[in-house]
C-alpha positions in Angstrom: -69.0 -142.9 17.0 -69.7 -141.3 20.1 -72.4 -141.6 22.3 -73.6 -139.5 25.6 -74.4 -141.1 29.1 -76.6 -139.5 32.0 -77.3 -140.4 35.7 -79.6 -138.5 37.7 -79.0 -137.9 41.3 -80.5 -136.3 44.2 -79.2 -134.9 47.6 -80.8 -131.9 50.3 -78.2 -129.9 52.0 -78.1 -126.7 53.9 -75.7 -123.3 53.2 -75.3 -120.1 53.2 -73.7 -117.7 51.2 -71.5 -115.1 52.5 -68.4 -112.9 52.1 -66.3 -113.1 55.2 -64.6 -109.5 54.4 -68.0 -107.8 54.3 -70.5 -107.3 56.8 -73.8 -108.9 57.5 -75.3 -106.0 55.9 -73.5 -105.9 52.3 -74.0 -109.8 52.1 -77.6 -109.2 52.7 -77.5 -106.9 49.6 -75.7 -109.2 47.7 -76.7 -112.3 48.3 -80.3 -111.9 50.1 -81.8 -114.2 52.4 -79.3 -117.1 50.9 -76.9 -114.6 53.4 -79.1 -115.5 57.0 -77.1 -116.3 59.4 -79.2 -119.4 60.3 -78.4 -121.1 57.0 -81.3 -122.5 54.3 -81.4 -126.0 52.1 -82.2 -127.0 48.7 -83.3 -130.4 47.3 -80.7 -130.3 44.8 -80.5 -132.2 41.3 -77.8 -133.3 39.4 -77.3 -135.1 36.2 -73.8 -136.6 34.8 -73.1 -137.4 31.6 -70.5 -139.2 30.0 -69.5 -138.7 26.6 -67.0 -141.7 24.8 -67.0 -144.5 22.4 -68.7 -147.3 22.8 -66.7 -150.4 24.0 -67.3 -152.9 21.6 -66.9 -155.8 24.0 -69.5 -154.7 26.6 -71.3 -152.5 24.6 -71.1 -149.6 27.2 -69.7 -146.2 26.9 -69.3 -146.9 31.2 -71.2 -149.6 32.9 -74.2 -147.3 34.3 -74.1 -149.8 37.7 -70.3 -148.5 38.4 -71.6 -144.5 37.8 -74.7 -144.9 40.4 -72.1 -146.6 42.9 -69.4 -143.6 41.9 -72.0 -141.1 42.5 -73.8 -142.3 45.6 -69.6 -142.1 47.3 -68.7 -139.2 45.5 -71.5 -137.0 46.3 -74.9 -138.3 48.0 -72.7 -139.8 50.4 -70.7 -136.5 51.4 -73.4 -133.8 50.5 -77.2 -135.2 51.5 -78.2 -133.9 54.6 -75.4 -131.7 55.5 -74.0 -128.4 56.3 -72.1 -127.3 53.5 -70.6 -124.6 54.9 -69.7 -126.3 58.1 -69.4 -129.9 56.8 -67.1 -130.3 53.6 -63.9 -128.7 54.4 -63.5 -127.4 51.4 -66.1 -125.1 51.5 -65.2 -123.9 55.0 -63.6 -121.0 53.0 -64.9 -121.2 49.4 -68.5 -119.5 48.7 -70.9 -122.8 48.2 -72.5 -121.1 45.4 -74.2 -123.8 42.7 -70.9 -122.5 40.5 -68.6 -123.7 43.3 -70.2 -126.8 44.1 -70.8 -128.1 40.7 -66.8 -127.5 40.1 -66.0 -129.5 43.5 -68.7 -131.9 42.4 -66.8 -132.2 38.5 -63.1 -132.6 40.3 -64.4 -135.0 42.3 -65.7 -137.6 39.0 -63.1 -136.5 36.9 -60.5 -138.0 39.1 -62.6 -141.6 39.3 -62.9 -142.1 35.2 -61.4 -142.7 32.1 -59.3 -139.6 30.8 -61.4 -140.8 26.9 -64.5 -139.6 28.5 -65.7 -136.5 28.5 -67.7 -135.3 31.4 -70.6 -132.6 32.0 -72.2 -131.4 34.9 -75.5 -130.0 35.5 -76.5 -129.3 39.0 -79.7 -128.0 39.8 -80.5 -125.7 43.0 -84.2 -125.4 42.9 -86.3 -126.0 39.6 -85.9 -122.8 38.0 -81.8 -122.2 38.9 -79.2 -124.4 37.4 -75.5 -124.5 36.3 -73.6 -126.7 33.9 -70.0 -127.8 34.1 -67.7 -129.3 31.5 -64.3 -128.6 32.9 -63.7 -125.9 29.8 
C-alpha cells in the first residue's frame, strides 16, 4: 500500500525572463513585462509530495520533520529573497521560467531521498499560474 506525502513551502524572489540572442524588443513580445530590464518578484508556492510505502516500524512514508529541514536547505535557504537570475549560478544562463525552476528545484530533492519514493513538484508563481514536476 502506498500512500502520498505533502509539504508546503514558501519563498519571494526576483527574475526576469529573457533571451540573450534576441533583443530587448522581441523579449518584450515574448515574454512582456516579466522581460524589464529592472527585474520583478513573486511570492512563490510550492508543495512536495512523496509517494512510498509505509515503514512499518515508524509508521512514516518519510519523517515530515526531516522534509521541512530538507526543504528549508534545499530551497528557502537558496531561493527566498534573491536574484534569480543573478544569484543561483545555474540560472545565470538558463531562462528562470516556473518550468526551469521547478526542474532545478525536483534535481535538487531527488538527490537528498530514497530512490523507493516517488516525488512531485508543484510550484506556484502567483495564485492563478502553476507547474507540476514528476521527473517523467
Amino acid at each position: 500500500m502506498k500512500v502520498t506525502i505533502s509539504r508546503k513551502g514558501y519563498f519571494s524572489a526576483a527574475h526576469k525572463l529573457y533571451n540573450s540572442k534576441w533583443d530587448y524588443h522581441k523579449n518584450i513580445e515574448v515574454f512582456g513585462k516579466c522581460a524589464y530590464l529592472n527585474y520583478h518578484g513573486h511570492n512563490y508556492e510550492y508543495i512536495v509530495s512523496l509517494t512510498g510505502k509505509i515503514n512499518s516500524e515508524t509508521g512514516f512514508v518519510f519523517s515530515l520533520q526531516k522534509l521541512k529541514n530538507l526543504l528549508c536547505e534545499e530551497i528557502e535557504e537558496l531561493f527566498d529573497h534573491k536574484n534569480i537570475n543573478l544569484d543561483i549560478k545555474e540560472f545565470s544562463i538558463t531562462n528562470p521560467t516556473a518550468e526551469n525552476i521547478v526542474i532545478f528545484l525536483w534535481n535538487r530533492i531527488k538527490k537528498k531521498i530514497s530512490s523507493n519514493l516517488h516525488l512531485k513538484i508543484t510550484l506556484y508563481e502567483t495564485k492563478n499560474n502553476f507547474v507540476e514536476y514528476d521527473g517523467s
